[in-house]
N, C-alpha and C positions, 0 to 999 in steps of 0.2 A: 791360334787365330780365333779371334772371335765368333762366334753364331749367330745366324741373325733369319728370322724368317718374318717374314709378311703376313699382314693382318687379312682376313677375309673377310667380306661383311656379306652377312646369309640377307635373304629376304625378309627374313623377321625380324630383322635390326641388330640380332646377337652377330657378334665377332669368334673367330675361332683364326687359329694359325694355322698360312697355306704351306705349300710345302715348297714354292718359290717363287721371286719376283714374275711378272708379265713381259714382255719385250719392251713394250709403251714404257713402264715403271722406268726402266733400266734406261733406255732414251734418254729419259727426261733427267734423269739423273745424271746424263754425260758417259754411259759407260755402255760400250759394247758390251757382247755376251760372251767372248771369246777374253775380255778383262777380266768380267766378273765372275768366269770360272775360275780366272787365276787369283782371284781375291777368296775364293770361297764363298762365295754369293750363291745360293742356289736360283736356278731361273728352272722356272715352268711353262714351258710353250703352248701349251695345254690354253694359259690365261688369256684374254684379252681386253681386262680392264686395266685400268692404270689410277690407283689412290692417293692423292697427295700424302695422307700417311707415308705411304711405304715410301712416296720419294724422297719425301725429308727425311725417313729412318737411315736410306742408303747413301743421300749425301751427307748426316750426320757422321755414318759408319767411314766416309772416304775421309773426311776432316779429321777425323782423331787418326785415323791411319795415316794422313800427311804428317801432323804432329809429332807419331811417334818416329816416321824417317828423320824427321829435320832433328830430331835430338839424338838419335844414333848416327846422323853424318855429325854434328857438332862435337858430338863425344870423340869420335873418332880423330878430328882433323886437332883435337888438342893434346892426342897425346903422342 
């Protein structure tokens, strides 16, 4: 599975990576917390911001991961 961790933006404008999504983040994204553990999503409940960043990172991360099912059910049902 792939890795994926969320961007922090400190007060002084520098980025560093958190050690997981916010609640808000994971919402907006359409995904429970109880999905995204089973995706391997790490969530931080700790957070309560929510950065369009990280919500595009985790809808990008669920798009390739639809992608990759719909070509292993396609593979499957042809042979």
């Amino acid at each position: 599975m792939v890795t994926i961790k969320p961007k922090i933006f400190k007060r002084n404008g520098k980025q560093r990576y958190g050690k997981g999504f916010s609640r808000e983040e994971l919402k907006k994204a359409g995904l429970s917390i109880r999905e995204s553990l089973k995706l391997s999503i790490p969530v931080d409940p700790r957070r309560k911001t929510a950065h369009k960043e990280n919500v595009n990172s985790i809808k990008k991360l669920l798009k390739s991961i639809k992608e990759k099912s719909r070509v292993k059910k396609t593979r499957k049902s042809k042979s």
